[in-house]
C-alpha positions as CSV (number, residue, x, y, z in Angstrom):
1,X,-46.1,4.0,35.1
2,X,-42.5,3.7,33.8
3,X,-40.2,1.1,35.8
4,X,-37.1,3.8,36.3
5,X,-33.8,3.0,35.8
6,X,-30.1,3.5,37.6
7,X,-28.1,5.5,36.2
8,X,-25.4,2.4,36.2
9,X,-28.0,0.7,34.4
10,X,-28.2,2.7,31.4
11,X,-27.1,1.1,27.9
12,X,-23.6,2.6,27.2
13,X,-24.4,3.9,24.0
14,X,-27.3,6.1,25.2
15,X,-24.6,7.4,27.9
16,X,-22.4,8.7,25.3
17,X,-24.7,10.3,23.4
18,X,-25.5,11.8,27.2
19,X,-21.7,12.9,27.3
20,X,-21.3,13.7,23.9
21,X,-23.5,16.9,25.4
22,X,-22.7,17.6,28.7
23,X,-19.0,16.7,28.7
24,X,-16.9,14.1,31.3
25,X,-19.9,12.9,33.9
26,X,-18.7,12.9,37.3
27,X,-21.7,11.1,39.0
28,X,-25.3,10.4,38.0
29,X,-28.4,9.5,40.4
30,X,-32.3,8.5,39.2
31,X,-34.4,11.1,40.6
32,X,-37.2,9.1,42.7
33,X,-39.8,11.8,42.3
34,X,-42.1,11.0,39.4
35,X,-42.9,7.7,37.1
36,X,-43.6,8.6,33.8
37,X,-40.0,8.4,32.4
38,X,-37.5,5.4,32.6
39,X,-34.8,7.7,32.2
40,X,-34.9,10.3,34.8
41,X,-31.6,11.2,36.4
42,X,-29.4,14.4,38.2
43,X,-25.8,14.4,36.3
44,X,-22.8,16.2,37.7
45,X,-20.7,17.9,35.1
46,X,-17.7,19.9,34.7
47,X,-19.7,22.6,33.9
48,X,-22.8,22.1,36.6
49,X,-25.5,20.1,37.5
50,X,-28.1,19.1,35.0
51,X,-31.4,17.2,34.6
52,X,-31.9,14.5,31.9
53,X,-34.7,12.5,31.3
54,X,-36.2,10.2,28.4
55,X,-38.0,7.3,26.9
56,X,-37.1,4.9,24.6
57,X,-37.6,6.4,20.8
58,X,-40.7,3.7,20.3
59,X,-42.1,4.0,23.1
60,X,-46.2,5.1,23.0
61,X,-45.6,8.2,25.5
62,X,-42.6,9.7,23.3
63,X,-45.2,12.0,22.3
64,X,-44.9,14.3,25.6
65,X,-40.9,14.7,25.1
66,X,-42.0,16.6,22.4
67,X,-44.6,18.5,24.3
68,X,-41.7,19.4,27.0
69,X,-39.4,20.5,24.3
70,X,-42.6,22.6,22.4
71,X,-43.1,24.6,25.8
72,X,-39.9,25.1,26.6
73,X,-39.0,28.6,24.9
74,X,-42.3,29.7,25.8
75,X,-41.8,29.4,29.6
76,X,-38.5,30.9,29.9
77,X,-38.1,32.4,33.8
78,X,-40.7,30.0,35.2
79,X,-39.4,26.6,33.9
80,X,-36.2,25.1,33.7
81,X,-34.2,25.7,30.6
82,X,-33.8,23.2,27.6
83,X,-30.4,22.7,27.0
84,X,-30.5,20.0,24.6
85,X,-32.2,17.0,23.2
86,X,-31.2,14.5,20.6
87,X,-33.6,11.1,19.7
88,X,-30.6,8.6,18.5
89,X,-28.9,5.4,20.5
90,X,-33.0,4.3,20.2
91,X,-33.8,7.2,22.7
92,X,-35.1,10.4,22.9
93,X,-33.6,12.5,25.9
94,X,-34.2,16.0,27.0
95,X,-31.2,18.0,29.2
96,X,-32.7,20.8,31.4
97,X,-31.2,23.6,33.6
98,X,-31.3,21.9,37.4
99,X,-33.0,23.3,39.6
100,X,-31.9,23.0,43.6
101,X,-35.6,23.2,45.2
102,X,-37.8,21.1,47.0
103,X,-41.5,20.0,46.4
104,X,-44.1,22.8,46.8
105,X,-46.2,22.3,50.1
106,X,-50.1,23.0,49.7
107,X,-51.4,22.8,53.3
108,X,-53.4,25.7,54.7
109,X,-51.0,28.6,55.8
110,X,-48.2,27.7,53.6
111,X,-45.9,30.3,52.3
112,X,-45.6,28.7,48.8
113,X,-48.8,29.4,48.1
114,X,-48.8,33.1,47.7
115,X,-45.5,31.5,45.3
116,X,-47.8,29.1,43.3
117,X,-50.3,32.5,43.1
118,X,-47.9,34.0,41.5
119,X,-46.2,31.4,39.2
120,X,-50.1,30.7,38.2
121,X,-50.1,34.2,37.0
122,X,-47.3,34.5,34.7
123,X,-48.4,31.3,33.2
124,X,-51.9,32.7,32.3
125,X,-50.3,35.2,30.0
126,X,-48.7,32.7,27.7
127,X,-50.4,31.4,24.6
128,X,-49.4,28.9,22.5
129,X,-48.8,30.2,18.7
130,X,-51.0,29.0,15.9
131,X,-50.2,25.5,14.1
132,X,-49.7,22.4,14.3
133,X,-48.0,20.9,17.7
134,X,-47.9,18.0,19.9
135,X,-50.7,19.2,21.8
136,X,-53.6,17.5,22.6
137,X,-56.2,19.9,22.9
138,X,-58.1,19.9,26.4
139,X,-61.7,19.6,24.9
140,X,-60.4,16.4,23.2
141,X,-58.8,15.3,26.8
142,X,-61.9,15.7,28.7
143,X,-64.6,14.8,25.7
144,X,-65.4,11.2,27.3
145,X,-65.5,12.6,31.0
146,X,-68.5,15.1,30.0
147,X,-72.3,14.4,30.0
148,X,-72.1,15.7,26.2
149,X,-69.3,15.3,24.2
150,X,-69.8,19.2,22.8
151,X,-70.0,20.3,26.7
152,X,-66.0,20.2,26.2
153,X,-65.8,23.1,24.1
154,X,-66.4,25.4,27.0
155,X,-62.4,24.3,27.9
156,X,-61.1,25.6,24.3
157,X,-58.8,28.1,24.2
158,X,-54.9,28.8,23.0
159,X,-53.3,29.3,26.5
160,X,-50.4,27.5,27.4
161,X,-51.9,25.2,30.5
162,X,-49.8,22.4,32.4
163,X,-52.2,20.9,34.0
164,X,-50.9,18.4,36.3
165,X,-50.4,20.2,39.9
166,X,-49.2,17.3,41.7
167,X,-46.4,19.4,44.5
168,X,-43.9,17.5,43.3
169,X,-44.0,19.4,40.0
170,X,-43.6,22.3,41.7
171,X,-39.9,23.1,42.9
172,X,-39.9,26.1,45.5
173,X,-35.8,27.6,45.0
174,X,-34.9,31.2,46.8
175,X,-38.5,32.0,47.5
176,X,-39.5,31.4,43.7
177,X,-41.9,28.5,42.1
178,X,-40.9,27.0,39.4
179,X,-43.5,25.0,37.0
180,X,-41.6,21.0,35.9
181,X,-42.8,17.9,33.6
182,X,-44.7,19.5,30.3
183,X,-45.5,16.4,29.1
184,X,-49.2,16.8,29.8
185,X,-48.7,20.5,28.1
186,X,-52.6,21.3,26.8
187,X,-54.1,24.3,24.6
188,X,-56.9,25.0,26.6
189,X,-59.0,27.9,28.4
190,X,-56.6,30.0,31.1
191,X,-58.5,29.4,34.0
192,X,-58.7,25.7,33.9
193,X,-55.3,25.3,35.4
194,X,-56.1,27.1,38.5
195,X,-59.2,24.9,38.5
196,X,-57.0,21.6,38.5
197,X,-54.6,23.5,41.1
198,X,-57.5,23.9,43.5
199,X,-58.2,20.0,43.5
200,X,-54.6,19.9,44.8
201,X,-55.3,22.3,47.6
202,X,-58.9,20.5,49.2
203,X,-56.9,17.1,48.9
204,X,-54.0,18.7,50.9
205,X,-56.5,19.9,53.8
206,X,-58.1,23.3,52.3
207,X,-61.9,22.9,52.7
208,X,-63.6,23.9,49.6
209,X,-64.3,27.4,50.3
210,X,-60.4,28.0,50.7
211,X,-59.3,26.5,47.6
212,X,-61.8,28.8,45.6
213,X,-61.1,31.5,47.5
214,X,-57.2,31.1,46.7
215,X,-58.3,30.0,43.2
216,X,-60.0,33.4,42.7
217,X,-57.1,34.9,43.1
218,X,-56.2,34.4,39.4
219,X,-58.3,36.9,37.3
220,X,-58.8,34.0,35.0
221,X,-60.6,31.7,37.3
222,X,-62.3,34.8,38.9
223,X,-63.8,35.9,35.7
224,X,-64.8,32.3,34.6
225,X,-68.5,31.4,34.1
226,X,-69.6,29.3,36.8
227,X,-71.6,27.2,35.2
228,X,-68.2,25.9,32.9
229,X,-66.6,25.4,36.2
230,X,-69.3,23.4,37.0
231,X,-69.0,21.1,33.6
232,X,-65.0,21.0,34.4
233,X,-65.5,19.7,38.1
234,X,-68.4,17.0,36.7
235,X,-65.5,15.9,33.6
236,X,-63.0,16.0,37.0
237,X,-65.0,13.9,39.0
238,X,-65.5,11.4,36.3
239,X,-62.2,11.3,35.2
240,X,-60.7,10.8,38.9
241,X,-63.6,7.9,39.3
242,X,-62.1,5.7,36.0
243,X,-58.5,6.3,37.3
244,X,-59.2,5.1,41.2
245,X,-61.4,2.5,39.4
246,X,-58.4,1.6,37.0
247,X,-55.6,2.1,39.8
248,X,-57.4,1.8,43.8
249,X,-54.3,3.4,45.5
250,X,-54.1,5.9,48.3
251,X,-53.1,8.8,46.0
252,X,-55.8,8.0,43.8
253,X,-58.8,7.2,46.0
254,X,-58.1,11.2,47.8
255,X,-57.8,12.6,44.4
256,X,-61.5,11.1,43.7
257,X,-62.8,11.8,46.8
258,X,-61.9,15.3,46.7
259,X,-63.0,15.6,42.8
260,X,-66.5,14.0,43.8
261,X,-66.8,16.6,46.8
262,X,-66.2,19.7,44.2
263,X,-68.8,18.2,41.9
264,X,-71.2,17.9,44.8
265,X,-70.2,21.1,45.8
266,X,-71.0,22.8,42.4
267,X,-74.4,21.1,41.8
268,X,-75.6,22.1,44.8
């Protein structure tokens, strides 16, 4: 996880090559939700509010800014704009639309899920085109979390998936959802992001049943074979196991519990 920085903090030159798109600053602020980029910050403008956020041009992650920058024309009306990007002053910095919402809240009864339903849906219809990307293809994600390496290929596919559900990727603005943070952006089978979503839902208090039930809402994960679910919740459980082995915090510890409770719950 990226230590973030202040807005005060920032080198002067990257600033100006901030301004040099946006215009006169008025104020900036570090956004606290999330840790995977140093540079994450809310800028008033003349002309607005925007969101910037970036690493440093050599650093090994710089690989999902250009994940966030491939998805972005294809997730126009469910994503934040791109405004801009630029890699020079030794960074490389994305400027989005803002977007005034709040978290997504997953608990049983909430009204943002029918929102997530529905965000899920017009996500499923997006494929990425054919040739070369940024992507990392989800059976080479999950390939060391399977029994057999060649189980994976039941993930393949071209769909445009986003994979990382966390809430706080999901900004709920005038009773719409809108999907944030591409950097983990994956060519992969349509219904595995409703898979991943449902995780969300048991470790926010949905028993299993629930989260299935609300999964199956999504034709995709409706019409998938159950026994690739299966493999996906076994590469889940694994996966969750090495990072509360690697990192034995609260977040993480839930996250493998509730992985290890879907596998259960699919073998048996």
């Amino acid at each position: 996880m990226a230590k973030r920085l202040q807005w005060a903090d920032l080198p002067g030159s990257l600033i100006e090559s901030i301004t040099a798109r946006t215009g006169p600053i008025i104020s900036g602020h570090a956004v606290t939700d999330g840790k995977n980029s140093p540079l994450a910050a809310a800028l008033e403008t003349r002309d607005g509010r925007i969101f910037v956020k970036g690493l440093p041009s050599d650093h090994r992650m710089v690989i999902t800014q250009a994940r966030e920058a491939a998805a972005a024309p294809l997730v126009k009306g469910i994503s934040p704009a791109l405004l801009w990007q630029f890699d020079e002053a030794g960074w490389n910095v994305l400027g989005f639309e803002h977007i005034d919402g709040r978290s997504a809240h997953y608990r049983p009864g909430s009204p943002d899920i029918d929102l997530v339903v529905e965000l899920m849906q017009a996500l499923s219809a997006i494929e990425i085109p054919a040739g070369p990307g940024p992507w990392k293809p989800i059976q080479r994600r999950l390939r060391t979390y399977v029994d057999d390496p060649a189980d994976a290929v039941v993930f393949a596919g071209q769909s445009l998936t986003h994979t990382d559900w966390m809430p706080d990727n999901v900004l709920i603005s005038h009773g719409q959802a809108w999907l944030i943070d591409w950097a983990w952006a994956t060519p992969a089978q349509s219904w595995t992001d409703p898979a991943f979503w449902l995780l969300r839902l048991i470790a926010h208090g949905h028993t299993i049943t629930q989260a299935e039930t609300i999964a199956a809402r999504l034709p995709a994960y409706a019409a998938a074979d159950p026994e690739h679910v299966a493999v996906f919740a076994r590469a889940n459980r694994n996966m969750w196991n090495e990072i509360e082995r690697d990192h034995p915090i609260p977040w993480a510890q839930t996250m493998a519990a509730t992985a290890r409770a879907w596998a259960e719950h699919h073998r048996a």
